[in-house]
C-alpha positions as CSV (number, residue, x, y, z in Angstrom):
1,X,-60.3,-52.3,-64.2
2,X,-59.3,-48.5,-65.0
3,X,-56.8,-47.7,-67.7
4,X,-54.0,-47.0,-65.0
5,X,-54.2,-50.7,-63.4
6,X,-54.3,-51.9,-67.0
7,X,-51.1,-50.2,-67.6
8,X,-49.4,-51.7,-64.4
9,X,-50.6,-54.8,-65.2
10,X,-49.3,-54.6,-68.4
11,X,-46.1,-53.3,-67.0
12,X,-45.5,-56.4,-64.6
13,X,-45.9,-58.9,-67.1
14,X,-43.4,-57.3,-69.7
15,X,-40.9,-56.8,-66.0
16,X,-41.9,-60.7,-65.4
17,X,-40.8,-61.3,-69.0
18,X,-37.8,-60.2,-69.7
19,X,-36.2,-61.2,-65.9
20,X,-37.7,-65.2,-67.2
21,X,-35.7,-64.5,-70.5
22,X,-32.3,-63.9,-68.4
23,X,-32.8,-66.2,-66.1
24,X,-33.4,-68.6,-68.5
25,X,-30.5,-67.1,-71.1
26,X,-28.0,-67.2,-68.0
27,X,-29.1,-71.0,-67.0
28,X,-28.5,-72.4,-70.6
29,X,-25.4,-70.6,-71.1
30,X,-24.1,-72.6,-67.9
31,X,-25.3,-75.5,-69.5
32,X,-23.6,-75.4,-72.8
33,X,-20.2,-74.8,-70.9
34,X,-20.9,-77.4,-68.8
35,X,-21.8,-80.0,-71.9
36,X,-18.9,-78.3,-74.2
37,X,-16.4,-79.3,-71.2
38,X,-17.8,-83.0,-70.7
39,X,-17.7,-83.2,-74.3
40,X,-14.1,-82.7,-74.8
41,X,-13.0,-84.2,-72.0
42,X,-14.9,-87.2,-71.1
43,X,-12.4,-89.0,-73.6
44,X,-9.5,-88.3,-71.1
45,X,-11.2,-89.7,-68.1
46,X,-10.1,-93.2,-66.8
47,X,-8.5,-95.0,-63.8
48,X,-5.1,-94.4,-65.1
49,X,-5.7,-90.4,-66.0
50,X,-7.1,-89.9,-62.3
51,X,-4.5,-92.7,-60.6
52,X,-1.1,-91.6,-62.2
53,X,1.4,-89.2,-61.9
54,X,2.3,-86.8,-65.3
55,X,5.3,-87.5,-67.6
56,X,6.5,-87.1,-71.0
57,X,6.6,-82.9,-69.8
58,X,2.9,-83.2,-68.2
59,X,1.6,-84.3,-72.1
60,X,0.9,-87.8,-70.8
61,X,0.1,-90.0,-67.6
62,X,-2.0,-88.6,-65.2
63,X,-3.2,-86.0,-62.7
64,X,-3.0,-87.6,-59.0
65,X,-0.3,-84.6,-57.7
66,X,-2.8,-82.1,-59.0
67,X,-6.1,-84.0,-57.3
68,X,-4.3,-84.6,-54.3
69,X,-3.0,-81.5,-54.2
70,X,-6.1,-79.4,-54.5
71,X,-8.1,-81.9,-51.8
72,X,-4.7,-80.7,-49.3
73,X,-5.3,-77.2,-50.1
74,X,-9.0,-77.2,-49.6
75,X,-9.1,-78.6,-46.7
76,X,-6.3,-76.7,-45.1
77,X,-8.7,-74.1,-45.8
78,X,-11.1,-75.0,-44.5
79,X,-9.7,-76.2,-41.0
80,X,-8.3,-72.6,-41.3
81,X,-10.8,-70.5,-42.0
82,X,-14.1,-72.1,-40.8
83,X,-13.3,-72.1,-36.6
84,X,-12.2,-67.8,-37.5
85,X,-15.2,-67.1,-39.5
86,X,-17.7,-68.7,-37.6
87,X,-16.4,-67.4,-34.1
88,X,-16.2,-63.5,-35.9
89,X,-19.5,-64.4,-37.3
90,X,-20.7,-65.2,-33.7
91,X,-19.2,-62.4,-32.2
92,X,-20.4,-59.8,-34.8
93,X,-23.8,-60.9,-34.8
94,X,-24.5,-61.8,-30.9
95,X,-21.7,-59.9,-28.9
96,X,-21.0,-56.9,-30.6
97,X,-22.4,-53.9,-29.8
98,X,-24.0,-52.1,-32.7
99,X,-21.6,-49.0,-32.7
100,X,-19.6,-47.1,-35.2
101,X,-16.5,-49.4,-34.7
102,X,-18.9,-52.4,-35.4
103,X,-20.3,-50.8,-38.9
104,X,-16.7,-49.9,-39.7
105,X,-15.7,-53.5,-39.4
106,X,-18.7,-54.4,-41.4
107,X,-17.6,-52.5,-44.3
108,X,-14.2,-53.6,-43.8
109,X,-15.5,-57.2,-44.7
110,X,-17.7,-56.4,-47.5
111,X,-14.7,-54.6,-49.1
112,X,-12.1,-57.5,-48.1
113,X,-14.2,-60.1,-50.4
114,X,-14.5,-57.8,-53.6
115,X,-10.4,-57.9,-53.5
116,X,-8.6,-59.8,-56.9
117,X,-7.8,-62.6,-55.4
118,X,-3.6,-62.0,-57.1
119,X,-3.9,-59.0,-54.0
120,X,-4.2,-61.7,-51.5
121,X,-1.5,-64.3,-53.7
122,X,1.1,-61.4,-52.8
123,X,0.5,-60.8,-49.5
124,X,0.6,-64.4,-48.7
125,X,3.8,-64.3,-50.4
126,X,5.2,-61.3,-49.0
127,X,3.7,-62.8,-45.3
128,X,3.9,-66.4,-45.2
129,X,6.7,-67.4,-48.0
130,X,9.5,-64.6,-46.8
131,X,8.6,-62.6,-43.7
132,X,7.8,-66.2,-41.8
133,X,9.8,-68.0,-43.9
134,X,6.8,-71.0,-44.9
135,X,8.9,-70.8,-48.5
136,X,6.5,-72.2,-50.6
137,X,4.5,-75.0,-49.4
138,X,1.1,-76.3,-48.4
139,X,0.6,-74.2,-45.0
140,X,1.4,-70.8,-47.0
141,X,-1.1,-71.8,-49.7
142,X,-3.7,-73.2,-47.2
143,X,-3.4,-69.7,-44.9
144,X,-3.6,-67.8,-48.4
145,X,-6.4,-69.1,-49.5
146,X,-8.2,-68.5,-45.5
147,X,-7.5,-65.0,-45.5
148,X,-9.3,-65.1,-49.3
149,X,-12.5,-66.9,-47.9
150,X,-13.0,-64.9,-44.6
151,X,-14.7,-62.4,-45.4
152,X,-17.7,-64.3,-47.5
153,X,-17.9,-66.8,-44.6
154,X,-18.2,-64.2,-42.1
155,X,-20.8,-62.1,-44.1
156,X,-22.9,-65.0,-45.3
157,X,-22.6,-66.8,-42.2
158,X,-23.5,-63.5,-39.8
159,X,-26.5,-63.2,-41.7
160,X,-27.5,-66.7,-41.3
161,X,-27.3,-65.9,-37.4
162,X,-29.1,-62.7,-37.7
163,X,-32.1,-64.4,-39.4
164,X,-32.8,-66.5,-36.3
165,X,-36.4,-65.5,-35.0
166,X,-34.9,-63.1,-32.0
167,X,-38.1,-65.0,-29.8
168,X,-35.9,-68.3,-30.3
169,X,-33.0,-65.9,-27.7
170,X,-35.6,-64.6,-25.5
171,X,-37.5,-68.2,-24.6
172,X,-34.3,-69.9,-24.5
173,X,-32.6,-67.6,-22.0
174,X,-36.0,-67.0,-20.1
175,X,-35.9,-70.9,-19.5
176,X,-32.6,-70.3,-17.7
177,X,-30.4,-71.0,-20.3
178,X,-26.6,-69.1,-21.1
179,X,-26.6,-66.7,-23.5
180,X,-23.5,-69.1,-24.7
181,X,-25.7,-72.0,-24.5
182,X,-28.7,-70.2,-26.3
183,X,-26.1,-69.7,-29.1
184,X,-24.2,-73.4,-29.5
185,X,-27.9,-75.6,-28.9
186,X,-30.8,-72.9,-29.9
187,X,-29.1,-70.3,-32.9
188,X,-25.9,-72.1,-34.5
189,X,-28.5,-75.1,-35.5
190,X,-31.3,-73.2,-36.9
191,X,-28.5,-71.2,-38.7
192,X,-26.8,-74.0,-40.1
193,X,-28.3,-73.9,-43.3
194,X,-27.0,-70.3,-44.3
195,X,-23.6,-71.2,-42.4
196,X,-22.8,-73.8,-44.5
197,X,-23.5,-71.8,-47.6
198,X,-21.2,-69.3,-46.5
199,X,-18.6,-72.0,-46.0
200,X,-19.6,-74.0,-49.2
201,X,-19.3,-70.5,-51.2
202,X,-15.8,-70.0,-49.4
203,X,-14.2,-73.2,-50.0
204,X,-15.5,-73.2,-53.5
205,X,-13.6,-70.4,-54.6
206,X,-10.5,-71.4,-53.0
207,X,-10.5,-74.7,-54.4
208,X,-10.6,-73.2,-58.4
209,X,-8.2,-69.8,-57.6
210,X,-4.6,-70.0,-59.1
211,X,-3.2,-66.7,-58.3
212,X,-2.9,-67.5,-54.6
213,X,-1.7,-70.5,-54.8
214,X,0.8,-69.5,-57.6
215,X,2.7,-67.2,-55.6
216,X,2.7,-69.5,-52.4
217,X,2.7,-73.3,-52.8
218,X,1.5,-74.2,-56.2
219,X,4.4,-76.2,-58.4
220,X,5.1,-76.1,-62.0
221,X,5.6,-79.7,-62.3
222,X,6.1,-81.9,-59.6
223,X,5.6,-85.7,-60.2
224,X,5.2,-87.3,-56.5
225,X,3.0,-86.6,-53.4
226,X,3.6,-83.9,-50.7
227,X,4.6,-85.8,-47.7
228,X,4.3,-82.7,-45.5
229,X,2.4,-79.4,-45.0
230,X,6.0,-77.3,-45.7
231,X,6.1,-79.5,-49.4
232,X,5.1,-77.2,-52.6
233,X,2.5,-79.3,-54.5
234,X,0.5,-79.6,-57.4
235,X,-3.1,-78.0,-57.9
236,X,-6.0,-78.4,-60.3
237,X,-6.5,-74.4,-61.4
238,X,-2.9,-73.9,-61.7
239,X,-1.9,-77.3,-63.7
240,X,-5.1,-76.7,-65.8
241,X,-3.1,-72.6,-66.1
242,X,0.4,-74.4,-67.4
243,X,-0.6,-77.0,-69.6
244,X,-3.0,-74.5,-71.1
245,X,-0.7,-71.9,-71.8
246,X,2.8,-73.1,-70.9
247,X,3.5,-76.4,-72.1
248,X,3.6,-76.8,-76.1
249,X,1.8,-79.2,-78.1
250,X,-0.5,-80.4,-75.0
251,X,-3.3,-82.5,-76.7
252,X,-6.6,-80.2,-76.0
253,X,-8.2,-83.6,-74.2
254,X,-6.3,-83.8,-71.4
255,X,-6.9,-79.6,-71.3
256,X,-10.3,-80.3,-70.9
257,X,-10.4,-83.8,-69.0
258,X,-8.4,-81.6,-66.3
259,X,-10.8,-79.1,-66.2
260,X,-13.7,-81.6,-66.1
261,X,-12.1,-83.2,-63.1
262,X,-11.9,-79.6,-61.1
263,X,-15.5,-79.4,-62.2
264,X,-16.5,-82.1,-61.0
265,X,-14.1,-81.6,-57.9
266,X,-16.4,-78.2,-57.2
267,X,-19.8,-79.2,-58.0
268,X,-19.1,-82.5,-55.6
269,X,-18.2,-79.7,-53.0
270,X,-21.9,-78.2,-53.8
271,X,-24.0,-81.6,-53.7
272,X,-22.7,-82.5,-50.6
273,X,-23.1,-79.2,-49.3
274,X,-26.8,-79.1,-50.9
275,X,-27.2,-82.3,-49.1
276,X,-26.6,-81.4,-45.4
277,X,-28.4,-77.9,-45.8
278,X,-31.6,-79.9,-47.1
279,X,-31.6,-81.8,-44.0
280,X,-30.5,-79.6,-41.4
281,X,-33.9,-77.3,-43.7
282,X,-35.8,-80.2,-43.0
283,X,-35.4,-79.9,-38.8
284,X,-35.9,-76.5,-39.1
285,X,-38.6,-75.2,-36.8
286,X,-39.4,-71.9,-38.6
């Protein structure tokens, strides 16, 4: 080995290195804020914290509104924003012609998700609370919070399609299949796995944002159950926001037995998600 490969060798290890010591730095910094929250709020959790509704000015009882609330919200969301993103995703990927209005559009998505989400918290309420007149409720939230996810379903999930082997197309259709059938029997299931990361990454956000729902269906304190999509309601992110900052003498467990709830709320989100994509991985045929 000459003194040049020597170097490069040399070169690569030290590169290997130091991206090992940042992955590794990054991962246990995840985990200490993971431990710190379980930590301080594992003392809060119990039937009664989960199971009842807030009183004594949110310093006491429970967290049900919030819970429910966020589980509303996250699934108006979804049933929002995952037929749009996947059919634009379809469209983009399979149907559109690869032009300079298509790459425009492209952009236009990949600039959409990099938005603060308190952007899209005032259009929703500029849109959906007063032009429509939603007011504040579940519906304006849930609409919100679809705009908010668009774009990184459609990116994540029009790159899942993409990735399909273009021989899966060509056999399919030379069988005498659709090109619509090629799409909904042949593509959409081999892509599943990337889809649902998309939608996973989506729903995810919109389940721990508080600026769009602050704006557009999120209550300070509201001690019952909606009872209808045009009720305002209470959220995880936004009741962990007011009795963090708004509500005096709060005891710091329930701070942090709220925010190990949402945690827990997201990262069920993730297993389930991690779940279906390891099966749908497993009938894979690529």
């Amino acid at each position: 080995m000459n003194q040049s490969s020597k170097k490069r060798l040399v070169v690569q290890k030290i590169g290997f290195t130091g991206m090992m010591l940042i992955a590794g730095f990054t991962v246990m910094i995840i985990i200490l804020i993971v431990l710190y929250i379980i930590l301080m709020g594992a003392g809060a959790i119990s039937l009664e914290f989960i199971f009842s509704v807030p009183f004594d000015g949110m310093r006491a009882g429970g967290i049900l509104p919030a819970v429910v609330g966020t589980l509303y919200l996250t699934l108006g969301t979804a049933i929002l924003s995952v037929p749009l993103g996947l059919g634009a995703a379809i469209y983009l990927s399979e149907y559109a012609p690869d032009n300079q209005m298509t790459r425009m559009v492209r952009i236009a998505i990949t600039n959409l998700a990099g938005i603060p989400s308190v952007v899209y918290g005032l259009f929703g309420l500029g849109l959906f609370v007063l032009f429509l007149g939603f007011g504040t409720s579940i519906v304006a939230a849930s609409m919100t919070l679809a705009i908010m996810t668009l774009p990184v379903i459609i990116s994540t999930a029009e790159e899942a399609i993409r990735a399909v082997p273009q021989s899966f197309r060509v056999v399919s259709i030379s069988l005498g299949g659709t090109r619509w059938q090629t799409i909904r029997k042949i593509v959409l299931p081999e892509a599943m796995p990337g889809v649902l990361t998309g939608v996973i990454l989506g729903l995810e956000r919109a389940a721990g944002e508080t600026a769009p729902i602050m704006f557009t269906g999120a209550a300070f304190f509201l001690p019952r159950l909606p009872t209808a999509i045009t009720d305002a309601t209470m959220a995880l992110p936004y009741h962990l926001f007011v009795i963090s900052t708004q509500v005096p003498g709060m005891p710091v467990q329930i701070q942090f037995g709220t925010a190990l709830v949402l945690l827990v709320f997201v990262l069920g989100m993730n297993l389930i998600a991690s779940i279906i994509r390891s099966r749908a991985r497993a009938r894979r045929q690529w």
